[in-house]
C-alpha positions in Angstrom: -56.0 88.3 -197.1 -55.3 91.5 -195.7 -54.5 90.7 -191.9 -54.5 93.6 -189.2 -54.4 96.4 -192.5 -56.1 99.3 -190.3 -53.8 98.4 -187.1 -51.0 98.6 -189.5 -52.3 101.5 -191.7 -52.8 103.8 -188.1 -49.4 102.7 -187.0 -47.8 104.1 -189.6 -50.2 107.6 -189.9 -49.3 107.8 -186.5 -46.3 107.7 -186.4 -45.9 110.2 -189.7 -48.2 112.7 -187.4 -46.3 112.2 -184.4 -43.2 113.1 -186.1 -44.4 115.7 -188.0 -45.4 117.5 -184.6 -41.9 117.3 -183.2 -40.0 118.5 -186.3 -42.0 121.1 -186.2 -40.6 123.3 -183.9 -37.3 122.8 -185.3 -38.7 123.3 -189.1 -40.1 126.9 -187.7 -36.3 128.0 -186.0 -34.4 127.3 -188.9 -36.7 128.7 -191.3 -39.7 130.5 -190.1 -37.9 132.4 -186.9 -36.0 135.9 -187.6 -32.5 136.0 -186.3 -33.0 138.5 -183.8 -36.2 136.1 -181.9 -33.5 133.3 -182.5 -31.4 135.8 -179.9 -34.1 136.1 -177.4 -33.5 132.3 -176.5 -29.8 132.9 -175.6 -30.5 135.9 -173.3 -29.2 135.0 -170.1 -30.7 134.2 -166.0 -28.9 137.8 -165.3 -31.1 139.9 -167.9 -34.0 138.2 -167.5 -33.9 138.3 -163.8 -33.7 142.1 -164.3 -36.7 142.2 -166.5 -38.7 140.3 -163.9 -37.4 142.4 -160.9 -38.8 145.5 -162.6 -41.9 143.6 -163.3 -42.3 142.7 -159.5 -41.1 147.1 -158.8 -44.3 148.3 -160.7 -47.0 144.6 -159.5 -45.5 145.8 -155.8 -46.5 149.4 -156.7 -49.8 148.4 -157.6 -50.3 146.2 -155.0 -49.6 149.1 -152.5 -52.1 151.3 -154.6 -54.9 148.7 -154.1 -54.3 148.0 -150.5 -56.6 145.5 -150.0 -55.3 142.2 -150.7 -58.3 140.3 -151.4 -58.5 142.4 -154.6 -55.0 141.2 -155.8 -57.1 138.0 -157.2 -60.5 138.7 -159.5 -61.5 135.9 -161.3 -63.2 136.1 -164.5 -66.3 134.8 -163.1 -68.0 133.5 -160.4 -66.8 130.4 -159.5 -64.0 130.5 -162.1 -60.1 128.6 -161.9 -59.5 131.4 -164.8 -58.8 134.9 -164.0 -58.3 138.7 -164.9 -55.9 139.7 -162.4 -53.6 137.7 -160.1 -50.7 139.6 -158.4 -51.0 138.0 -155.0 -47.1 137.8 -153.6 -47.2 133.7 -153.7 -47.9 133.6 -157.5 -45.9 131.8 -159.4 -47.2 133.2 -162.6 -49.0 136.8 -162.7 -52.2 137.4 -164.4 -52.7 141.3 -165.6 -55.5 140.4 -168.5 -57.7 143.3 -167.0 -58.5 146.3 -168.7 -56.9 149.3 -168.0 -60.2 151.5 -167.4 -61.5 148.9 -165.1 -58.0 148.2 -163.2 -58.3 152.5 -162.9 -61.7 152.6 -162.0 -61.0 149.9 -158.8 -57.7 151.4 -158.0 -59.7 155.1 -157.9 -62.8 153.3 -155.5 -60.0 151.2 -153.0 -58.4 154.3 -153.0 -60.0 157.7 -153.1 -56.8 159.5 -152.8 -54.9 158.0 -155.3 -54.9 160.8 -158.6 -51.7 159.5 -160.8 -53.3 158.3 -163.5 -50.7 158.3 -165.9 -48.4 156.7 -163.8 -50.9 153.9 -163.6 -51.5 153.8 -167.7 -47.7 154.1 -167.7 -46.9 151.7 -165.2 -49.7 149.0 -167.0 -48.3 149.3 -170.8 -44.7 148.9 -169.5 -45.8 145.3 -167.1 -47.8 144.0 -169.8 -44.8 144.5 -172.5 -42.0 143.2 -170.4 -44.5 140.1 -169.4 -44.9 139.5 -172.7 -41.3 139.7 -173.5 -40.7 136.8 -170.8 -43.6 134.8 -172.2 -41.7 135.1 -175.5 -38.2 134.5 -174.0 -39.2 131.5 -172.2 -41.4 129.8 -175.2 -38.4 130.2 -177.2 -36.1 128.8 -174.9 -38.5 125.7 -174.8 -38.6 125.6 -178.0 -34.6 125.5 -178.5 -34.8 122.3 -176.7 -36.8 120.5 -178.8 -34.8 121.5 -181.9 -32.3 119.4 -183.4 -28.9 121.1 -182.9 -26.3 122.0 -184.9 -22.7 120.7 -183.4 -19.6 123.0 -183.7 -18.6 121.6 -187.1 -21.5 123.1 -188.8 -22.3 126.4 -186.3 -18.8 127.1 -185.0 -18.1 128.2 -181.3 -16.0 127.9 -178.4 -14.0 124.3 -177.9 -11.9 123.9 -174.6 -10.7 120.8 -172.6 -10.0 121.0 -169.1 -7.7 118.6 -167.2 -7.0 119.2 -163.8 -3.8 120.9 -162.9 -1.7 118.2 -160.3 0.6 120.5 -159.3 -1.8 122.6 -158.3 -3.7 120.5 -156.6 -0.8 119.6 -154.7 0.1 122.6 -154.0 -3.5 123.2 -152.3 -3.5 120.3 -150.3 0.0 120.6 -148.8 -1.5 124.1 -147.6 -4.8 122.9 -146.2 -2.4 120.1 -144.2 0.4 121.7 -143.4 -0.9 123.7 -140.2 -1.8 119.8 -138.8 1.4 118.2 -139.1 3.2 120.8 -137.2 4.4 118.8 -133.6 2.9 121.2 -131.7 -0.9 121.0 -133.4 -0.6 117.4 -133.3 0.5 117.4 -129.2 -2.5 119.8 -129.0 -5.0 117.6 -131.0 -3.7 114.2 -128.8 -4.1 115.9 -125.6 -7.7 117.2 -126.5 -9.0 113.6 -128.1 -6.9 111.7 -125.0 -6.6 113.5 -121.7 -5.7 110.8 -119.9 -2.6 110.2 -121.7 1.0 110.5 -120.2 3.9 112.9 -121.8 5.6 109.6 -123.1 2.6 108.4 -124.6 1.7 111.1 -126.5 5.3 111.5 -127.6 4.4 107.9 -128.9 1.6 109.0 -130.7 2.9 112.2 -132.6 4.6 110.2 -135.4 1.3 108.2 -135.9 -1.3 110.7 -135.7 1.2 112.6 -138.5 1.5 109.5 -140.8 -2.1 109.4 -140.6 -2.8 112.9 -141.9 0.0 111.9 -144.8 -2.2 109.2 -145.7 -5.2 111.3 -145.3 -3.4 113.7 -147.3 -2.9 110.8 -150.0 -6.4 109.5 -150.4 -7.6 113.1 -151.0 -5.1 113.6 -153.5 -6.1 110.2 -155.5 -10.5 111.1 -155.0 -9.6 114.2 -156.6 -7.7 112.1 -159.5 -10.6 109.9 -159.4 -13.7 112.1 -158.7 -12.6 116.2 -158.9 -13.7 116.1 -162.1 -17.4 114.9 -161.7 -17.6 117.7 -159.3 -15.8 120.5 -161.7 -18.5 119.1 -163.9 -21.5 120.3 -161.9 -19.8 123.5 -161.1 -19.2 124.5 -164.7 -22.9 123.3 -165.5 -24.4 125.4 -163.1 -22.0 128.1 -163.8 -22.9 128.1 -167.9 -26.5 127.7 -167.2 -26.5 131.3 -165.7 -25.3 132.7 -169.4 -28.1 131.5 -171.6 -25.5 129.9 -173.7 -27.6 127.3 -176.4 -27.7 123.9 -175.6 -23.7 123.4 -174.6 -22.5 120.3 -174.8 -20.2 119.8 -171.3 -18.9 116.0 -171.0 -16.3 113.6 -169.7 -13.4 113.9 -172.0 -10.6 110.5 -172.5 -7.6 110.9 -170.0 -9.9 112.7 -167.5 -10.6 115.9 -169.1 -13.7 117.8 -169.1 -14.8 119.0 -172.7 -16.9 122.1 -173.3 -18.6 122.9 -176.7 -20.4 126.1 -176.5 -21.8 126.1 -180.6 -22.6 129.8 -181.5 -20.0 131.4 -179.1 -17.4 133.3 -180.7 -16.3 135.5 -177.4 -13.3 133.1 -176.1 -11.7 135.3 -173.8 -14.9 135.5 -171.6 -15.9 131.3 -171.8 -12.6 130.6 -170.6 -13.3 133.1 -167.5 -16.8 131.5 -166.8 -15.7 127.5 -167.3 -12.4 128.1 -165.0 -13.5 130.4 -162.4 -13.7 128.4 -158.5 -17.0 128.6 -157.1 -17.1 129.6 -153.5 -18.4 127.9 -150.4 -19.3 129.4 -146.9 -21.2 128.8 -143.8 -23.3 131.3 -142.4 -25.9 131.8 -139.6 -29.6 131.9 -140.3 -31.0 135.3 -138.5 -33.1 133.4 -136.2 -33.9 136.4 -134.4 -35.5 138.5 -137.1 -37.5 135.4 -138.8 -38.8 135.1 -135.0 -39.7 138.8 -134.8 -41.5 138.7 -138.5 -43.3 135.9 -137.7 -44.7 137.4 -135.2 -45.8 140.5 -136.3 -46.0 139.8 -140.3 -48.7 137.2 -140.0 -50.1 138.0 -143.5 -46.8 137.0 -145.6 -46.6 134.1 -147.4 -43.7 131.7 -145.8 -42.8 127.9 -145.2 -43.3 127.4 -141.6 -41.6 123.6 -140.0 -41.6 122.1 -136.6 -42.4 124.2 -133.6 -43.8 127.5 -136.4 -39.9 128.0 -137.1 -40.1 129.6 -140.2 -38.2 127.6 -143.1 -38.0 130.3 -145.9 -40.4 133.2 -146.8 -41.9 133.1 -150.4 -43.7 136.9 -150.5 -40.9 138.4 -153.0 -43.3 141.6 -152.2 -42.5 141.6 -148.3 -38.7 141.3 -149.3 -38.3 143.7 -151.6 -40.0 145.9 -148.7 -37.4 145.0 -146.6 -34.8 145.6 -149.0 -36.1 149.2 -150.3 -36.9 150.8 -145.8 -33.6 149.1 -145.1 -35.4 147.2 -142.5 -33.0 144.1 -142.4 -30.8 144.7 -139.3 -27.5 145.4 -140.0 -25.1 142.5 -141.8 -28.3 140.7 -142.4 -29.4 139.7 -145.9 -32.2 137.4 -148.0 -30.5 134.6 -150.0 -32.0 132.1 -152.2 -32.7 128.3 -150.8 -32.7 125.8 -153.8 -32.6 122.6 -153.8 -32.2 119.6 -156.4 -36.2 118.1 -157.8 -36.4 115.0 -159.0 -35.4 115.7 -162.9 -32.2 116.9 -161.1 -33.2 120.4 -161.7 -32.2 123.1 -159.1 -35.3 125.1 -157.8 -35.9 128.1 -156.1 -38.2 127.6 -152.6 -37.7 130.5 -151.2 -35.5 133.3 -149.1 -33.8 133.5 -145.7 -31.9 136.2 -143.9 -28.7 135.3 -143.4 -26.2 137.2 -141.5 -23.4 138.1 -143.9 -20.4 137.4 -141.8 -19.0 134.4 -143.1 -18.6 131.9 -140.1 -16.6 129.5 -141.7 -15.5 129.2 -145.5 -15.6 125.7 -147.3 -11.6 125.3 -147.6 -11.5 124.0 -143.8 -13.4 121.3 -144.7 -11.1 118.5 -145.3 -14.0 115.5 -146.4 -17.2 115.2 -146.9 -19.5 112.1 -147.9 -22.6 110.1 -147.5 -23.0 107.7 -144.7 -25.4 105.7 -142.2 -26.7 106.0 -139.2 -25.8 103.4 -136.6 -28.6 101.3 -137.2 -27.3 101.4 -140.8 -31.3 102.7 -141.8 -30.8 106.3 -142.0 -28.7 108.7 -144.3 -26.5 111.3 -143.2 -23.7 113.6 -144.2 -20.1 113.5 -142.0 -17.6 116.2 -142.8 -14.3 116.3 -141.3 -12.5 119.9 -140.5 -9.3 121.0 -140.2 -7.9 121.8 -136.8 -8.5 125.4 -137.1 -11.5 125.1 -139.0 -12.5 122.8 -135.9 -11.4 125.4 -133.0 -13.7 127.9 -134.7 -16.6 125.1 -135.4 -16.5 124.6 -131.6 -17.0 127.9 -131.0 -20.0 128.6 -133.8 -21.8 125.4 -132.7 -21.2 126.3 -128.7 -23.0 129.8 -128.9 -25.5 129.0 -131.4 -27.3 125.5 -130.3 -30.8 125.0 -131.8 -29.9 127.8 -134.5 -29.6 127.1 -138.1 -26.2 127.3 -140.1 -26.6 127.5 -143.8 -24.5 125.7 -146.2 -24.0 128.4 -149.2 -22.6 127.6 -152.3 -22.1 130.8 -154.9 -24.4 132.7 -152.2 -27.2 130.0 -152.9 -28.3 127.8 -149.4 -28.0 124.2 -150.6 -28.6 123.4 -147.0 -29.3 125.0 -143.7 -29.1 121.9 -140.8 -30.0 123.0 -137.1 -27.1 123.0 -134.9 -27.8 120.3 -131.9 -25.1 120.9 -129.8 -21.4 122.1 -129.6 -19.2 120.1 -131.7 -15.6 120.3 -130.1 -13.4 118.0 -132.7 -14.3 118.5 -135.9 -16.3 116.0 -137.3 -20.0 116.2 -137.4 -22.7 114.8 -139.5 -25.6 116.8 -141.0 -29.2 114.7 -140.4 -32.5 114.4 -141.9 -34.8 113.5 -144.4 -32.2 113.0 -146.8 -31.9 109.5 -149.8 -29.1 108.4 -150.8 -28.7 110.7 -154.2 -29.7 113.3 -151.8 -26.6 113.0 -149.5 -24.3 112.1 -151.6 -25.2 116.1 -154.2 -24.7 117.4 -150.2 -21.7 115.9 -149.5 -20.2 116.9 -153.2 -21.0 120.2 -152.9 -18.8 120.2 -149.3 -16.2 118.5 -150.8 -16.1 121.0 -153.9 -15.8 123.7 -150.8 -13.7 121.9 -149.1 -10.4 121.8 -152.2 -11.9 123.8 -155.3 -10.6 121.8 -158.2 -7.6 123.7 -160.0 -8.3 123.6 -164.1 -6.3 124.0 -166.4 -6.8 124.8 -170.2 -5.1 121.7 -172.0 -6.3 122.8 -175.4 -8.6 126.0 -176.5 -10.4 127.6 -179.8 -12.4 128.9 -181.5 -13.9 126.7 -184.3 -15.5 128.3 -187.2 -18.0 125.9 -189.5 -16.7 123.8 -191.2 -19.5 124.5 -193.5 -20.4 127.9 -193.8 -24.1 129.2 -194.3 -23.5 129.0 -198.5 -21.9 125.5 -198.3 -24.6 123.8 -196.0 -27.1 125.5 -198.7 -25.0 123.7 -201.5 -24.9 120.5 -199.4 -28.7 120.5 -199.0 -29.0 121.2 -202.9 -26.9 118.1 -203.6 -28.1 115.7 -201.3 -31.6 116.6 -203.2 -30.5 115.9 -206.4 -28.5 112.9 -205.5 -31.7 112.0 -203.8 -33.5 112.9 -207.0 -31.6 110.6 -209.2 -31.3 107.8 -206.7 -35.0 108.1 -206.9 -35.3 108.3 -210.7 -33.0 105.3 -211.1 -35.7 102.9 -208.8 -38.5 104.1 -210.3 -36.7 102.8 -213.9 -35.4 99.5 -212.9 -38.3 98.8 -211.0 -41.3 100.4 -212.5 -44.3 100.9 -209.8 -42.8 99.0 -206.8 -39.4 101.9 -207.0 -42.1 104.3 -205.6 -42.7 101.8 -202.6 -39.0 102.0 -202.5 -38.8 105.8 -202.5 -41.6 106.2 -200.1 -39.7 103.4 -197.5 -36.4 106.1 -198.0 -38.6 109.5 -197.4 -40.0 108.2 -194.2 -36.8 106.1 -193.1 -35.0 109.6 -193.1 -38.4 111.8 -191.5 -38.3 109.6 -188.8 -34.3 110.0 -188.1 -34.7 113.5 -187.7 -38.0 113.4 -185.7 -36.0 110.9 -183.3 -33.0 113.1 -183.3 -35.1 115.9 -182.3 -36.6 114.0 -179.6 -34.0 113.0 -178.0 -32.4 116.8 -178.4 -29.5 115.2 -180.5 -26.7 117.4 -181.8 -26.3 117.5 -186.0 -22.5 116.8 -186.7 -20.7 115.8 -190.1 -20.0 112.7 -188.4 -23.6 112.4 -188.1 -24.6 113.4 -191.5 -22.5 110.8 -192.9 -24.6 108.0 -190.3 -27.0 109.1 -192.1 -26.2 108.4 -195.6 -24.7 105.4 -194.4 -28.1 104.3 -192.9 -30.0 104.9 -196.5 -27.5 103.2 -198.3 -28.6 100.1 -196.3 -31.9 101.1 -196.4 -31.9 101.3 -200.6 -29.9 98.0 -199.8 -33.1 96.3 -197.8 -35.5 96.7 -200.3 -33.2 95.9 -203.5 -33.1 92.6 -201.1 -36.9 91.9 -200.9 -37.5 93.2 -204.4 -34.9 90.7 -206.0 -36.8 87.9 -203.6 -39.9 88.6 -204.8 -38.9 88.7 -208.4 -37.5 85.3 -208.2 -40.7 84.0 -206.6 -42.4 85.1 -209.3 -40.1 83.9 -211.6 -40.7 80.6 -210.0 -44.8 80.6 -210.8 -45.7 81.6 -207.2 -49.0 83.9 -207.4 -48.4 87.5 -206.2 -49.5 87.2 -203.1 -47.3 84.2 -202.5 -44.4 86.0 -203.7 -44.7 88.6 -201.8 -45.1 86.3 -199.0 -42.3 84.8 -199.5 -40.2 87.1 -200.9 -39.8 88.7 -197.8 -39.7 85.8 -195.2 -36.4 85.0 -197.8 -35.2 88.6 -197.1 -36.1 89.1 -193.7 -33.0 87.2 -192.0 -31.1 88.7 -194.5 -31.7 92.3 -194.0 -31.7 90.9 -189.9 -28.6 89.9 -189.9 -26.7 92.7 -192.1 -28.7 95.3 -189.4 -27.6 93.8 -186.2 -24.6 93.4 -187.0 -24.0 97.2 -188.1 -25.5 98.2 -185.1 -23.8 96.1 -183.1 -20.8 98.0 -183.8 -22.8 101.4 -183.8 -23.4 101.0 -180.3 -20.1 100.3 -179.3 -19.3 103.6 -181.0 -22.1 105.1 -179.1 -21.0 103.6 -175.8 -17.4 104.5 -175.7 -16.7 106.9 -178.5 -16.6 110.6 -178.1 -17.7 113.8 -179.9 -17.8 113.2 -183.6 -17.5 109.3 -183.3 -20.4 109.1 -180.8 -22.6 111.5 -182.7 -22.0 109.1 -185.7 -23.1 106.3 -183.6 -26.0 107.6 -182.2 -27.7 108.8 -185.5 -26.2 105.4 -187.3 -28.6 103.6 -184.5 -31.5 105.1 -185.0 -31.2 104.9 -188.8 -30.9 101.4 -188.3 -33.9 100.9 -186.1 -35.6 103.0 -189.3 -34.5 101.0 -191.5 -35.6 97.4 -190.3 -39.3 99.0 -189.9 -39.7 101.3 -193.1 -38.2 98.0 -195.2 -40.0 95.6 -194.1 -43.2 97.4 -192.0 -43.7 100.1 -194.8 -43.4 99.0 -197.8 -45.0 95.2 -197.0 -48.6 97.2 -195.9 -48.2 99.2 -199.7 -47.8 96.0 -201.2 -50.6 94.2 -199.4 -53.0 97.0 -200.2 -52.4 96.9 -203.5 -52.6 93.1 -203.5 -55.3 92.5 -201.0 -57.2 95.8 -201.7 -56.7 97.3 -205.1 -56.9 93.3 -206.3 -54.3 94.1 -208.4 -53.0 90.6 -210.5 -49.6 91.8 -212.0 -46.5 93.0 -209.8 -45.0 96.1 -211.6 -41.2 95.3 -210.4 -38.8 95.9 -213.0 -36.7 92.7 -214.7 -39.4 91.5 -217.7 -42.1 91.0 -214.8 -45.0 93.2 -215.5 
């Protein structure tokens, strides 16, 4: 009998559904979407930071028309979580769904003086296009990661690999050190750390502290072997992420490069400037004084407030734009972004603080930076080390500015901005608080990328044009049909009804690689095209296994259902084994290859996976439904069996 035929039946409709919903949005960008809305999803943070700024210039307009800010929220009804208007400052997402004769008529009865109507109507049209335009910028770009990609070979782009230039590098460091092994800086260092030593002592200890710093000087030199190109990584990922570029591929390269595959980009010249440019770290004081003074008398802005009311950054974008536009900042003060890392390692805006723009101290007097424990070994910190002129002018910031907060800006971003306890005469200090260890360990990488900004250098650059062009992939697709076509032909003829099973196992083995690749936001490459062909050749393989099988079963006198039965317990280790064994080796290509031989691991893997359940998941609940349910008595399989 038929055992567990509905379980079976909805696992396999459901899994045909599910992966017809997540082809779908790569089925509609390759052949439903225009090019120019294909476009839209590479425009970059720049221009679509300007489009929202001018849609927060005309919601702050409004929101000054209105006046009262109890009206920046209607809801569409009483008691609604839905609404017609939301411009309050805090809002992550505006609402502007009201009418513009009823958003006139309340602006006219909140404010009786107010007569520029046009404006208004001018004002309205333009905020409701441009919001539009980001609803439609940001629904593609979501959509572009759920696509399956297509990898240089078939779009073209820009291909560099970075290595990290030695000479460089020691070039930098001899320059950060050189100021501390001068005799005199040492004597001065010794007598500072040690003041009760004697003349001959600290003659005794010159040569030691300097072989120290050589040393010093040498394990910096071998981490930035070792390490200085995880960190370039992060820098050049945050750095391409600001350009809208789509989907780039940015890995570990052998021999300790950095490869970058930017698939679409044709502009060389200007990729090279934005994957080799340093980024720069300061540290600057918070302006205690004004957050003090707005707190005070801006009660009615949105903000973060911490321990004691200190503010921790203010959110009302509408209160700092004011700021901005009266030039009420006091002088050399300015807002800068605080962002920190979420959980899906994903950096996030929380707000603003006003900095003052002198730099204090920049990032290449820091000589280390890392993780560590407390004393009791319980909680995480981060200890930097400075350089002794870094450290005469840390002294001095930390003296004069006790229980003030000094930010840690990266690309003028706060990653960080730790309260200063106390002066900090030598140097070394450690920044506390809430932190984990992932946590402490992104701080102390971002210090350490301040501290020596990785040199790069270009090893190998260009520009790769498809190796298929538009006509040829459109030729490709035309003979992979008709090979398909003819493959399918030929099972059909040598084994009557049961090739269709056969052909249906080969459709869905090869819908379901795709709707995996797409999943899992996999990149299309030849390398992975031919996986793929490689994978249905098994898969054709499989069931020319269990089909054979059965035959001979039948051959033998079993019944049909016995045959079947048996036919593919007989097959079943066979097609086992031949699998593992392939993807065994797939994975080791997955696992260590790169590029073009991982790609071709990856999708060889999945077609694997495929393959096992469309052989012998698929096609076994056809045959038992025609068996148990159809009650058919003769197997239509090709070889004098009818």
């Amino acid at each position: 009998m038929m055992r567990s035929g509905l379980l079976r039946g909805i696992i396999i409709v459901g899994f045909t559904v599910l992966a017809t919903f997540i082809l779908k949005p790569t089925y509609n960008w390759y052949y439903q979407l225009p090019e120019s809305e294909k476009q839209l999803a590479s425009v970059s943070k720049k221009d679509l930071s300007q489009i929202t700024e001018k849609i927060e210039e005309n919601v702050q307009w409004l929101r000054k028309t209105i006046g009262d800010r109890k009206w920046f929220q209607i809801a569409k009804s009483k008691g609604s979580s839905k609404y017609l208007l939301d411009i309050r400052p805090q809002s992550t997402t505006y609402v502007f769904d009201l009418e513009l004769d009823k958003l006139s008529d309340m602006v006219k009865k909140l404010n009786p003086k107010f007569s520029d109507t046009a404006d208004l109507e001018k004002r309205y049209a333009e905020t409701k296009k441009l919001m539009a335009e980001v609803d439609q910028i940001e629904a593609l770009k979501r959509m572009r990661k759920t696509i399956i990609k297509m990898g240089l070979d078939l779009a073209g782009g820009v291909h560099f690999a970075l290595g990290i230039d030695e000479e460089k590098l020691q070039a930098n460091i001899d320059r950060k050190f050189k100021p501390q092994l001068e005799p005199d800086k040492v004597k001065e260092k010794i007598k500072t750390e040690n003041p009760t030593f004697t003349e001959q002592q600290i003659q005794e200890e010159i040569p030691k502290q300097i072989e120290k710093i050589k040393e010093q000087m040498e394990r910096i030199l071998q981490d930035e072997r070792d390490n200085g190109v995880d960190r370039a990584l992060m820098k050049i990922r945050n750095r391409i992420d600001q350009f809208g570029v789509a989907e780039p591929i940015i890995r570990k390269g052998p021999q300790n490069t950095i490869i970058v595959e930017l698939a679409g980009e044709k502009d060389k010249e200007s990729s090279k400037e934005i994957v080799t440019t340093v980024g720069k770290l300061t540290l600057q004081l918070v302006d205690e004084d004004y957050l003090e003074k707005i707190g005070k008398t801006n009660a009615d802005i949105s903000m973060s407030a911490g321990q004691g009311g200190r503010i921790n950054y203010i959110i009302d974008r509408d209160f700092i734009a004011e700021q901005r536009r009266t030039k009420a900042l006091p002088q050399g003060t300015d807002f800068y972004w605080y962002q920190e890392m979420d959980r899906f390692s994903m950096l996030r805006n929380l707000g603003t603080l006003p900095l003052k723009t002198n730099i204090e101290l920049d990032g290449e007097h820091i000589n280390d930076a890392r993780a560590d424990f407390d004393q009791m070994g319980i909680d995480v910190n981060v200890a930097f080390e400075l350089d002794s002129e870094g450290a005469a002018k840390f002294a001095q910031i930390t003296k004069n500015n006790v229980n003030k907060r000094l930010a840690i800006v990266l690309d003028d971003v706060i990653r960080s901005a730790p309260n200063i306890q106390g002066e900090i005469p030598l140097g070394k200090a450690q920044i506390t608080g809430k932190f984990n260890t992932e946590e402490a360990k992104n701080l102390a990488a971002i210090l350490r990328a301040g501290a020596l900004p990785i040199p790069l250098k270009v090893e190998e650059e260009r520009v790769v044009g498809p190796s298929l062009g538009a006509d040829q992939i459109n030729s490709g697709i035309q003979a992979a049909i008709y090979a398909l076509g003819l493959l399918f032909i030929f099972l059909i003829i040598y084994y009557r009804w049961s090739g269709f099973n056969v052909n249906l196992a080969q459709i869905l083995n090869l819908y379901f690689i795709f709707a995996i690749m797409a999943q899992l936001g996999a990149t299309l490459t030849l390398p992975g095209i031919a996986g793929i062909v490689l994978t249905l050749g098994m898969s054709v393989d499989a069931n020319v296994i269990i089909n054979e099988r059965i035959k001979e079963e039948i051959r033998g006198g079993r019944s049909i259902e016995s045959a079947v039965q048996h036919g593919y317990q007989s097959a079943f280790r066979t097609i086992l084994d031949s699998n593992i064994t392939t993807l065994f080796a797939a994975i080791i290509l997955a696992l260590i290859g790169t590029g073009p031989i991982k790609g071709f691991g990856i999708t060889l893997i999945i077609g694997l996976v495929m393959n096992i359940f469309t052989a012998i998941f698929v096609t076994r609940y056809v045959y038992d439904i025609f068996i148990y349910k159809f009650k058919v008595k003769k197997l239509s399989i090709g070889g004098g069996i009818k």
